[in-house]
Biopython code that builds the backbone (N, CA, C, O; Angstrom):
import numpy as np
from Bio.PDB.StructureBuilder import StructureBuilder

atoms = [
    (1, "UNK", "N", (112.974, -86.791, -64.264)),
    (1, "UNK", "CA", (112.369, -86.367, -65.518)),
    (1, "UNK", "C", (113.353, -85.455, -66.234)),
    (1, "UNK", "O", (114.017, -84.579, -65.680)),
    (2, "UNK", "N", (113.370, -85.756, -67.511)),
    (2, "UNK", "CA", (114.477, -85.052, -68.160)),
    (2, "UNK", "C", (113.331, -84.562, -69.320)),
    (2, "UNK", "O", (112.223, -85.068, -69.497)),
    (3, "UNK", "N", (114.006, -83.294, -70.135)),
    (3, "UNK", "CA", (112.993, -82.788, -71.069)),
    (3, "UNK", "C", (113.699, -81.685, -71.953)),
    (3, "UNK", "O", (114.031, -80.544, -71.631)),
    (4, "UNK", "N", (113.846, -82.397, -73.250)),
    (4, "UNK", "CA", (114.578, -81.594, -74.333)),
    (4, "UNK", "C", (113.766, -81.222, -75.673)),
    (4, "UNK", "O", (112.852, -81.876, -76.175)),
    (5, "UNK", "N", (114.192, -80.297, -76.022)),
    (5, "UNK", "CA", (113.574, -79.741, -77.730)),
    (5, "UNK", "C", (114.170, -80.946, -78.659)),
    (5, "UNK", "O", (115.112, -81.653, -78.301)),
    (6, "UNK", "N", (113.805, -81.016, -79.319)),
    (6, "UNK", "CA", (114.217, -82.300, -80.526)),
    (6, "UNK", "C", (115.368, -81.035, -81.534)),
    (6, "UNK", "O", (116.400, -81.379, -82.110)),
    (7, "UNK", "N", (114.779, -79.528, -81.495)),
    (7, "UNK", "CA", (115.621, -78.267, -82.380)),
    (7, "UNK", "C", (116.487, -77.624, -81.340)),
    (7, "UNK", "O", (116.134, -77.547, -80.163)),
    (8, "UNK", "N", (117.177, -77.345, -81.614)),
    (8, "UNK", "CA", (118.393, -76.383, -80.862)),
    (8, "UNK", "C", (118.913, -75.710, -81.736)),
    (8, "UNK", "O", (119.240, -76.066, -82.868)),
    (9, "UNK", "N", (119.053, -74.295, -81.044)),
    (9, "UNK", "CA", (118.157, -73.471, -80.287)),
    (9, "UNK", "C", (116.575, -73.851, -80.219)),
    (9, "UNK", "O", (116.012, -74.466, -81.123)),
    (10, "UNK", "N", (115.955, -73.421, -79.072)),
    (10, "UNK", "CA", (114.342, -73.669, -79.316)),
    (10, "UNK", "C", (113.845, -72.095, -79.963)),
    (10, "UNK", "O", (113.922, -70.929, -79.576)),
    (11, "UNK", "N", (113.277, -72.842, -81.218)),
    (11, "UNK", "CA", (112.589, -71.765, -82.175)),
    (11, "UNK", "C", (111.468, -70.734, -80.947)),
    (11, "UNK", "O", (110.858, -71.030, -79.920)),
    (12, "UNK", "N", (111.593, -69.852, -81.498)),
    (12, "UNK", "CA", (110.580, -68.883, -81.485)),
    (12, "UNK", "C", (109.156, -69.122, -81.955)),
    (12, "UNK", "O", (109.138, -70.344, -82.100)),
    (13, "UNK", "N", (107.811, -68.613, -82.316)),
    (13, "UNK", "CA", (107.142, -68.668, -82.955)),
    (13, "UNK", "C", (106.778, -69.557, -84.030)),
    (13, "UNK", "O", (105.963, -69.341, -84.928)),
    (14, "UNK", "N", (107.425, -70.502, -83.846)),
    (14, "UNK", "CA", (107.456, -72.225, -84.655)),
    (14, "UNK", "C", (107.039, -73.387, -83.805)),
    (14, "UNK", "O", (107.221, -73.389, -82.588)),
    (15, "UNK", "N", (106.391, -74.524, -84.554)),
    (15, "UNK", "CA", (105.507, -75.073, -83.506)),
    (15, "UNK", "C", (106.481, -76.750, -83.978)),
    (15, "UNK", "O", (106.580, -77.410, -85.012)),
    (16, "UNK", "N", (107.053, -76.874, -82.527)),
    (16, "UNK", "CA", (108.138, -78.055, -82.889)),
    (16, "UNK", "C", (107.906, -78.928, -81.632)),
    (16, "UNK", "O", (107.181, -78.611, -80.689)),
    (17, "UNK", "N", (108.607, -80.048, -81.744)),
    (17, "UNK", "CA", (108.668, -81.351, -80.410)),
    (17, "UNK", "C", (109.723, -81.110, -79.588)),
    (17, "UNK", "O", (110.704, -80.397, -79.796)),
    (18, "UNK", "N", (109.354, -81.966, -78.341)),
    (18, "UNK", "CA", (110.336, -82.354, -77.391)),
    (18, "UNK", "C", (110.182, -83.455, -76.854)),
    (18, "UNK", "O", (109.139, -84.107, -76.804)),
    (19, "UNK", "N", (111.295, -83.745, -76.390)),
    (19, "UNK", "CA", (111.158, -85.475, -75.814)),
    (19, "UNK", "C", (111.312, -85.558, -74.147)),
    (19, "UNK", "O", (112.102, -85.043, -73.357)),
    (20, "UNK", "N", (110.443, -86.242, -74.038)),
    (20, "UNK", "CA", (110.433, -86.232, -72.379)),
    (20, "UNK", "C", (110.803, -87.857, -71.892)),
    (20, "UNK", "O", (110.288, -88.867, -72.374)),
    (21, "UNK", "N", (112.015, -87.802, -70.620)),
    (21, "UNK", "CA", (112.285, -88.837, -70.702)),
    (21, "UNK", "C", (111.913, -88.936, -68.876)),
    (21, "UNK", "O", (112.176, -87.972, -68.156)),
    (22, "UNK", "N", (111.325, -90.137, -68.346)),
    (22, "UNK", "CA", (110.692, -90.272, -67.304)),
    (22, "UNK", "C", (111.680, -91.605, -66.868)),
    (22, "UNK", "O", (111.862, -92.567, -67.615)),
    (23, "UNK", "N", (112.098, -91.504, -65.918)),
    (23, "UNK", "CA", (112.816, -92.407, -64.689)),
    (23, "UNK", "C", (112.317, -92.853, -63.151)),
    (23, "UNK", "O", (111.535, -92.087, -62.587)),
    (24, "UNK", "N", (112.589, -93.619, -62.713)),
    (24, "UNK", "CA", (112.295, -94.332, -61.525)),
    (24, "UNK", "C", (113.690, -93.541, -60.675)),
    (24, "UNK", "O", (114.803, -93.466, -61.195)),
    (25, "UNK", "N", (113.341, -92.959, -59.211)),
    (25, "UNK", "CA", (115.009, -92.614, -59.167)),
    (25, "UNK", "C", (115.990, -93.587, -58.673)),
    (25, "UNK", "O", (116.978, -93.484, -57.947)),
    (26, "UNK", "N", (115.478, -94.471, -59.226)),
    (26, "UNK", "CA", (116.584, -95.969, -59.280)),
    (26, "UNK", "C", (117.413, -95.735, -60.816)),
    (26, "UNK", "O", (118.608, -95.690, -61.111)),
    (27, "UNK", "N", (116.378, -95.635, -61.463)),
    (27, "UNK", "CA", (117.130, -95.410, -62.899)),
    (27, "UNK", "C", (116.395, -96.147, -63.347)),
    (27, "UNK", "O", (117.122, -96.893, -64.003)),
    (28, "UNK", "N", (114.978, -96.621, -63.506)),
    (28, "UNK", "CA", (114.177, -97.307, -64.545)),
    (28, "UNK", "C", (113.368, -96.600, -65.273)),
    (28, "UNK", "O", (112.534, -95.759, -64.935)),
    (29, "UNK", "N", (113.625, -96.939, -66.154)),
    (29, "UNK", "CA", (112.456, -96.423, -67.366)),
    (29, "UNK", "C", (110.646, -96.327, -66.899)),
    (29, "UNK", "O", (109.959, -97.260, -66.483)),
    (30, "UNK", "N", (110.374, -95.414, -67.048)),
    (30, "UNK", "CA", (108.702, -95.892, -66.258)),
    (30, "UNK", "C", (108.061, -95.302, -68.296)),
    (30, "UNK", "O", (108.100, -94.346, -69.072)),
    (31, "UNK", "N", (107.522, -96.830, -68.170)),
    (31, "UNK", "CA", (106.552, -97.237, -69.362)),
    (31, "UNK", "C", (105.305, -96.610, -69.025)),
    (31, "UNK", "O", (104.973, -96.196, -67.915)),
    (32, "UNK", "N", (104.546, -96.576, -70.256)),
    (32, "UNK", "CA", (102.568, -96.881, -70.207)),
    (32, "UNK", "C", (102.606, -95.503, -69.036)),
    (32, "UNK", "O", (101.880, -95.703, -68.062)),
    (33, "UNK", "N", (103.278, -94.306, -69.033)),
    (33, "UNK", "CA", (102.656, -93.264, -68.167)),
    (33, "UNK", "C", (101.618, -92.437, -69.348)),
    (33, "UNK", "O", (101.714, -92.380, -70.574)),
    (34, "UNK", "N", (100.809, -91.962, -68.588)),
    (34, "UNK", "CA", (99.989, -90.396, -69.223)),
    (34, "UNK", "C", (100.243, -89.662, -68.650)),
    (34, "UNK", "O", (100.163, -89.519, -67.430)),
    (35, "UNK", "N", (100.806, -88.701, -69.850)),
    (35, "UNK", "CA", (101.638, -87.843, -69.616)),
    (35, "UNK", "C", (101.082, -86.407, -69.759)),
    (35, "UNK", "O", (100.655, -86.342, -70.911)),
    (36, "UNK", "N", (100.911, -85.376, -69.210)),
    (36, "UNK", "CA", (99.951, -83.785, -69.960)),
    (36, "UNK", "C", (101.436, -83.226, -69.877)),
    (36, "UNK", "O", (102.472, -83.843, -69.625)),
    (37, "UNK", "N", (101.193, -81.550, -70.232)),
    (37, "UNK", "CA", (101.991, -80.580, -70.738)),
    (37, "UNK", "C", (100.991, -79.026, -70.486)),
    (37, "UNK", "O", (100.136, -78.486, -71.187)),
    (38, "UNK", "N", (101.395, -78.791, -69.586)),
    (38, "UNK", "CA", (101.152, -77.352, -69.687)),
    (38, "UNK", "C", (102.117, -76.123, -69.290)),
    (38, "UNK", "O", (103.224, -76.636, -69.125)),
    (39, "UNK", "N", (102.186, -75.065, -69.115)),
    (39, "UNK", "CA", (102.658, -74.000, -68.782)),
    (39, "UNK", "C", (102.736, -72.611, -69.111)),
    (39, "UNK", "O", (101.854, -72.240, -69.886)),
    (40, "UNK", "N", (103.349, -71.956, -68.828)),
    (40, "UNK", "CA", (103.067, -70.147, -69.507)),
    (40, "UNK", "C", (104.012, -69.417, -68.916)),
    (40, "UNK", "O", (104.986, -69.873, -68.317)),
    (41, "UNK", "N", (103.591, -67.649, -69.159)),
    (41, "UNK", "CA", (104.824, -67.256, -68.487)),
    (41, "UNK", "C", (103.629, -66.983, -67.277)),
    (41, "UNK", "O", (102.409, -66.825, -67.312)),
    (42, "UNK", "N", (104.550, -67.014, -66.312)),
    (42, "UNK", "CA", (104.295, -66.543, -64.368)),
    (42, "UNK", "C", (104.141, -65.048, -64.649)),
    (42, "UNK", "O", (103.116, -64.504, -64.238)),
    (43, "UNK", "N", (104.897, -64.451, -65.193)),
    (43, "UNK", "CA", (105.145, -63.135, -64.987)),
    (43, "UNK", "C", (104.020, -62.123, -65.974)),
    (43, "UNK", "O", (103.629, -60.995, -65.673)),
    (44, "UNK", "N", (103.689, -62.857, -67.120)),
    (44, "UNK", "CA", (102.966, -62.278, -68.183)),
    (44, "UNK", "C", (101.554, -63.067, -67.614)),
    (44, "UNK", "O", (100.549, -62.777, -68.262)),
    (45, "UNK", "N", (101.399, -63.812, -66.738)),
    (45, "UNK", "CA", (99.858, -63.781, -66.637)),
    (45, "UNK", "C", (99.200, -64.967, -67.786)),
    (45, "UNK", "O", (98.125, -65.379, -67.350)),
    (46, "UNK", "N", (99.490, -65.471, -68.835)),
    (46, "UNK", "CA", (99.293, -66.660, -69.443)),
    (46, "UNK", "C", (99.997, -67.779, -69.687)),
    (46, "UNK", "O", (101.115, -68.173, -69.355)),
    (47, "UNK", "N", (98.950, -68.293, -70.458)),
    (47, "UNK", "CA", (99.836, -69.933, -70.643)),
    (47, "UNK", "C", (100.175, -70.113, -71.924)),
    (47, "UNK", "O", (99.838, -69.436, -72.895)),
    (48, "UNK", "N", (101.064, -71.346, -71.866)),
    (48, "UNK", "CA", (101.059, -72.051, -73.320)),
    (48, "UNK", "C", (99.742, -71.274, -74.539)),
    (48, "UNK", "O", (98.560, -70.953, -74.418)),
    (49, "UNK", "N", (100.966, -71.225, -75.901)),
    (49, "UNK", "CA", (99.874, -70.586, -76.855)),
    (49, "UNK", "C", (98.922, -72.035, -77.690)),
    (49, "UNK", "O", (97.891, -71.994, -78.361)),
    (50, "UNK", "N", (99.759, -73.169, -77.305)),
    (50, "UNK", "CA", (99.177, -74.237, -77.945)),
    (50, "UNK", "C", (99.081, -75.127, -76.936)),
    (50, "UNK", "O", (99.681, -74.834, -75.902)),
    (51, "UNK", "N", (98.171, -76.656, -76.993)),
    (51, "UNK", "CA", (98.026, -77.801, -76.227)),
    (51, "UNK", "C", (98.814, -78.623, -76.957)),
    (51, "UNK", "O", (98.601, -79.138, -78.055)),
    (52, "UNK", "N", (100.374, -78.738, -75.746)),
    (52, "UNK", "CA", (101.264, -80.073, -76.379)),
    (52, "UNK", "C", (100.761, -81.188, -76.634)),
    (52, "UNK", "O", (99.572, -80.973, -76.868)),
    (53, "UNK", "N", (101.012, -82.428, -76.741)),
    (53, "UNK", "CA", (100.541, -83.392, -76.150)),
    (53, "UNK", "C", (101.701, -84.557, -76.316)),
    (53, "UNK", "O", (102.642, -84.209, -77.030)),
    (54, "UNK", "N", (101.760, -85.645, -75.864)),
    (54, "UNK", "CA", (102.395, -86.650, -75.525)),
    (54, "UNK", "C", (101.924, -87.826, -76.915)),
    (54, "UNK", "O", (100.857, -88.436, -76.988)),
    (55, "UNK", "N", (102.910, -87.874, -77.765)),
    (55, "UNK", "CA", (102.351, -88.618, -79.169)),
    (55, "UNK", "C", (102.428, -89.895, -79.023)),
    (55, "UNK", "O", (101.675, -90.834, -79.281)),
    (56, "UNK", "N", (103.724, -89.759, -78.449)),
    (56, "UNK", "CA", (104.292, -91.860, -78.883)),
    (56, "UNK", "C", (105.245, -91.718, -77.388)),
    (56, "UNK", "O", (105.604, -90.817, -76.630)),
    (57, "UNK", "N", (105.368, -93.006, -77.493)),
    (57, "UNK", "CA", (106.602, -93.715, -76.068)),
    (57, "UNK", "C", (106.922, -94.849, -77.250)),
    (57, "UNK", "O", (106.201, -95.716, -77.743)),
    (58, "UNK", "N", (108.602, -94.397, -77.547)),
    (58, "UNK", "CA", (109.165, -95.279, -78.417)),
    (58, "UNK", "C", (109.395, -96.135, -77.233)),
    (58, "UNK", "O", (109.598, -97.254, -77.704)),
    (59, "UNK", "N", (109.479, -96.206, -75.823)),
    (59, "UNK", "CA", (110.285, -97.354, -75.121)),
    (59, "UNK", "C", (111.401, -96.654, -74.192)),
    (59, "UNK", "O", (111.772, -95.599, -74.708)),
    (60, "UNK", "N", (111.821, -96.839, -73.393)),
    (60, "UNK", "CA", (112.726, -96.696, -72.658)),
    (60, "UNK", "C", (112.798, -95.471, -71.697)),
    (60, "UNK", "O", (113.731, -94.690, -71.514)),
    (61, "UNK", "N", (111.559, -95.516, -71.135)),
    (61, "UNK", "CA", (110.919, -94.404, -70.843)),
    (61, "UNK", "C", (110.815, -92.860, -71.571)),
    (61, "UNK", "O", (110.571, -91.819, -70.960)),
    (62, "UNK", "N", (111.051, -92.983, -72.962)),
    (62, "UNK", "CA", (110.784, -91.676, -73.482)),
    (62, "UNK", "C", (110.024, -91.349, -74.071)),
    (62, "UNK", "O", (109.943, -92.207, -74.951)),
    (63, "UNK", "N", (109.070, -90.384, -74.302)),
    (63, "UNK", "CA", (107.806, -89.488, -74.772)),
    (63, "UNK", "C", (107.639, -88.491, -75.676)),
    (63, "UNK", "O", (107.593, -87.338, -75.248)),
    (64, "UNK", "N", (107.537, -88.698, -76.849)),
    (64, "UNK", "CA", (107.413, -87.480, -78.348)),
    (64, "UNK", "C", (106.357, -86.434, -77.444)),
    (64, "UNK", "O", (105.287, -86.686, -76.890)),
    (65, "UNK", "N", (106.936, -85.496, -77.522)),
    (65, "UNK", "CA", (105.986, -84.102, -76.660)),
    (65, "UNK", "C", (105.948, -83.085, -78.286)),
    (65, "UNK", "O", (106.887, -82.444, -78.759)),
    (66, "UNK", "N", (104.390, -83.254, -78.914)),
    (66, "UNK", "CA", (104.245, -82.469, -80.091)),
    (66, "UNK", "C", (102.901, -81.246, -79.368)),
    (66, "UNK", "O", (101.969, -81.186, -78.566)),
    (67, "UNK", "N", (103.898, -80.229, -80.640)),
    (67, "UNK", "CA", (102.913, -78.975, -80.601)),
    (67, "UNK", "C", (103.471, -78.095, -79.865)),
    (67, "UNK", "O", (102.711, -77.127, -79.882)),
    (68, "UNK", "N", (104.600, -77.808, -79.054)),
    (68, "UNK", "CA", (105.141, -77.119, -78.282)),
    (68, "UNK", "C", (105.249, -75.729, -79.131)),
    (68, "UNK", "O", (105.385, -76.057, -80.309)),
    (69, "UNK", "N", (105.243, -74.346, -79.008)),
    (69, "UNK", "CA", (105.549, -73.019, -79.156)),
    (69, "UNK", "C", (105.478, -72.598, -78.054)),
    (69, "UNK", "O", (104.915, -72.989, -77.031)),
    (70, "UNK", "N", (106.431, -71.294, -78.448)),
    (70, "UNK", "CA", (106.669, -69.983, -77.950)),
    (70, "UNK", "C", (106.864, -69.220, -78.376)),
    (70, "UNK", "O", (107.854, -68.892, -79.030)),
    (71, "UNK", "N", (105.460, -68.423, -77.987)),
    (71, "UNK", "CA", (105.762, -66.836, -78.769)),
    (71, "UNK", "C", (105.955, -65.875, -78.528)),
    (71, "UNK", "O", (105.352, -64.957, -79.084)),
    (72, "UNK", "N", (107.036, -65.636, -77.437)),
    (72, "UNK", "CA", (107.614, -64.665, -77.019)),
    (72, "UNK", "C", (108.861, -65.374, -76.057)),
    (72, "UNK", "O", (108.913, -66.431, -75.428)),
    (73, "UNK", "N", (109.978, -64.081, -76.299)),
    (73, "UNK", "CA", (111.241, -64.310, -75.248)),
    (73, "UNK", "C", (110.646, -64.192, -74.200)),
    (73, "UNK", "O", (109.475, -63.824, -74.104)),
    (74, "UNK", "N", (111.712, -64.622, -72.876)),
    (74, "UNK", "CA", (111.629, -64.085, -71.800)),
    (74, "UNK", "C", (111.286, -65.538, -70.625)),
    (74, "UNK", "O", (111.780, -66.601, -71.001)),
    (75, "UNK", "N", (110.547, -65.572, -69.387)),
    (75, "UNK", "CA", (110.400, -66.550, -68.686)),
    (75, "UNK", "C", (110.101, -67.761, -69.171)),
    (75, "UNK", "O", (110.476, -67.514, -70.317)),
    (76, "UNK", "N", (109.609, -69.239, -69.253)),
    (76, "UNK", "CA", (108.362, -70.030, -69.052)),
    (76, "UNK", "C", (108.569, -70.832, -68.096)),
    (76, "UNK", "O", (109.691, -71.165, -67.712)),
    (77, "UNK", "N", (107.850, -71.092, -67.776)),
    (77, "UNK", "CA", (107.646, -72.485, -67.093)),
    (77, "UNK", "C", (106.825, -73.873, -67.459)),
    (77, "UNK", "O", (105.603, -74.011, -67.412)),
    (78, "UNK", "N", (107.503, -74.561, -67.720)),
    (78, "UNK", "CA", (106.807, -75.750, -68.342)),
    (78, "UNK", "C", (106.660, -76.485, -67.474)),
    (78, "UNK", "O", (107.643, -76.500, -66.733)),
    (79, "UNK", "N", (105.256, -77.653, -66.954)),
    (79, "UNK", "CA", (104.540, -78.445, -66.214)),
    (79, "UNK", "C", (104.501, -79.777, -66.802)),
    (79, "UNK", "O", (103.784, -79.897, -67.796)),
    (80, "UNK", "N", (105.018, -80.616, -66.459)),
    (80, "UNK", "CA", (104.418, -82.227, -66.931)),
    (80, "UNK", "C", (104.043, -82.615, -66.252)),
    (80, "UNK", "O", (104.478, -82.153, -65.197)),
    (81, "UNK", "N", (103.101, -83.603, -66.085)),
    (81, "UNK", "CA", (101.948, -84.154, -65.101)),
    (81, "UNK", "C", (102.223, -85.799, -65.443)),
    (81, "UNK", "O", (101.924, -86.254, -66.547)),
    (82, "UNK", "N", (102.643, -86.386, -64.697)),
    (82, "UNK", "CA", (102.943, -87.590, -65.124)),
    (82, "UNK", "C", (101.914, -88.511, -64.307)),
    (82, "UNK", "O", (101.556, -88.101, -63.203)),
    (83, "UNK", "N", (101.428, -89.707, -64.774)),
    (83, "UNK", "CA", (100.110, -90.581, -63.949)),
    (83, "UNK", "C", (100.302, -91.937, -64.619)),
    (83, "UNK", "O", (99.821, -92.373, -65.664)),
    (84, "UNK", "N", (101.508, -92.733, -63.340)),
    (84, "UNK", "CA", (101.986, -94.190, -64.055)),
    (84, "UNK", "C", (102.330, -94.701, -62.589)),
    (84, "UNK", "O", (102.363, -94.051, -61.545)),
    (85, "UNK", "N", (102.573, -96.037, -62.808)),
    (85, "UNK", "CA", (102.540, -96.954, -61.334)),
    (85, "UNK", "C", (103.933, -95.931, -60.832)),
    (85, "UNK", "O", (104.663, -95.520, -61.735)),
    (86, "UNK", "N", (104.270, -95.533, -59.318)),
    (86, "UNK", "CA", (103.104, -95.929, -58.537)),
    (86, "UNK", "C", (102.721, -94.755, -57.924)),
    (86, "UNK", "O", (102.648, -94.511, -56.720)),
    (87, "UNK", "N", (102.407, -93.825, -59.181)),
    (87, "UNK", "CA", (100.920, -92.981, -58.961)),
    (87, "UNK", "C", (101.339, -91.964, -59.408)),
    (87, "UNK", "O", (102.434, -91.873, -59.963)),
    (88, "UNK", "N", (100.133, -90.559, -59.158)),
    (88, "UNK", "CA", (100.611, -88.927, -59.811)),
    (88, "UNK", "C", (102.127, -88.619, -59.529)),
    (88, "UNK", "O", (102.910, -89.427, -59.029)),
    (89, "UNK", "N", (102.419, -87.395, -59.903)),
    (89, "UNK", "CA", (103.761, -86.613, -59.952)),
    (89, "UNK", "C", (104.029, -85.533, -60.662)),
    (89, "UNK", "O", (103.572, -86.177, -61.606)),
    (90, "UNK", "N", (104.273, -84.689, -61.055)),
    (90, "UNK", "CA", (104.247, -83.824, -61.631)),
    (90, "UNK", "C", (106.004, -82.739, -61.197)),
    (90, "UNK", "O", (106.316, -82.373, -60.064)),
    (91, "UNK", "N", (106.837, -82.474, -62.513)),
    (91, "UNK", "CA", (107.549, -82.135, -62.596)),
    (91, "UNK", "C", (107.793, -80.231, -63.188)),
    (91, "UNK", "O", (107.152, -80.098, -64.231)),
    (92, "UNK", "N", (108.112, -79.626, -63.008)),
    (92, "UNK", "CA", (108.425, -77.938, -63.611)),
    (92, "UNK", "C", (109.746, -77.679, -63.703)),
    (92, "UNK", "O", (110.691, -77.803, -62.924)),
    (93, "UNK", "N", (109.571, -77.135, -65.269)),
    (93, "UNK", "CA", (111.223, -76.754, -65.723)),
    (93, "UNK", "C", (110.626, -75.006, -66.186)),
    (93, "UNK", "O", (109.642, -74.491, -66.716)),
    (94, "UNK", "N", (111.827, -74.624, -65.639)),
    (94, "UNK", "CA", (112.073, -73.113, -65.941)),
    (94, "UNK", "C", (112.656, -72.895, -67.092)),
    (94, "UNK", "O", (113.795, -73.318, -67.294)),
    (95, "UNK", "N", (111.865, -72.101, -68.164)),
    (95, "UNK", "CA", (112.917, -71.676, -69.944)),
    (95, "UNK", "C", (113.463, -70.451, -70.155)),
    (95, "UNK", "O", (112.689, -69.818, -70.874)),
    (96, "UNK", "N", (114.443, -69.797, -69.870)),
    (96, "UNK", "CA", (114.431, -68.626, -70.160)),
    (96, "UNK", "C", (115.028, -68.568, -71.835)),
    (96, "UNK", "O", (116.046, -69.064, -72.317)),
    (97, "UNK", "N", (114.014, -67.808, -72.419)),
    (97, "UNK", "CA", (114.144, -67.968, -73.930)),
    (97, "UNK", "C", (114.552, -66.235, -74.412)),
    (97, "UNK", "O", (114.737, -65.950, -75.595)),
]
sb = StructureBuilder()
sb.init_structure("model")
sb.init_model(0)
sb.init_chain("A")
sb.init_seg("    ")
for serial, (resi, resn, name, xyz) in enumerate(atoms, 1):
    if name == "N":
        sb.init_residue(resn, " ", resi, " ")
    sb.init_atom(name, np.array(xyz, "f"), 0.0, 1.0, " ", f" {name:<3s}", serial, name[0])
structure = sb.get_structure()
């Protein structure tokens, strides 16, 4: 699982996309997944200030991730929950912003 801001730098307090790209660890594209998005900071005790969500799959295993903010520097941890053949999974990326 790979997972980038569509903006660079990732804004602050602005509510922008990211693209999530999902692989087989053969190297195949995994289609038709449902995908969630959550996370927060560990350290501050909450989560995400908004509910991302997973818009479109142009194809080739990649995923429009809209609604993403952060409103504050410092830790996050972001959660994707992935549920596609052949079965759950769930991935965590660390942000230090």
């Amino acid at each position: 699982v790979m997972f980038e801001p569509e903006t660079q730098p990732v804004p602050l307090n602005e509510t922008h996309n990211w693209v999530v790209v999902i692989t087989t660890p053969e190297g195949a594209a995994v289609e038709d997944a449902q995908i969630s998005i959550d996370g927060g900071m560990p350290d501050h005790g909450h989560g995400l200030p908004t509910e991302p969500e997973a818009s479109e799959n142009p194809g080739e295993g990649r995923y429009r991730v809209e609604g993403m903010r952060f409103n504050m520097g410092g830790h996050w941890e972001i959660r994707i929950g992935i549920d596609a053949e052949p079965g759950l999974d769930e991935a965590v990326f660390n942000l230090d912003l």
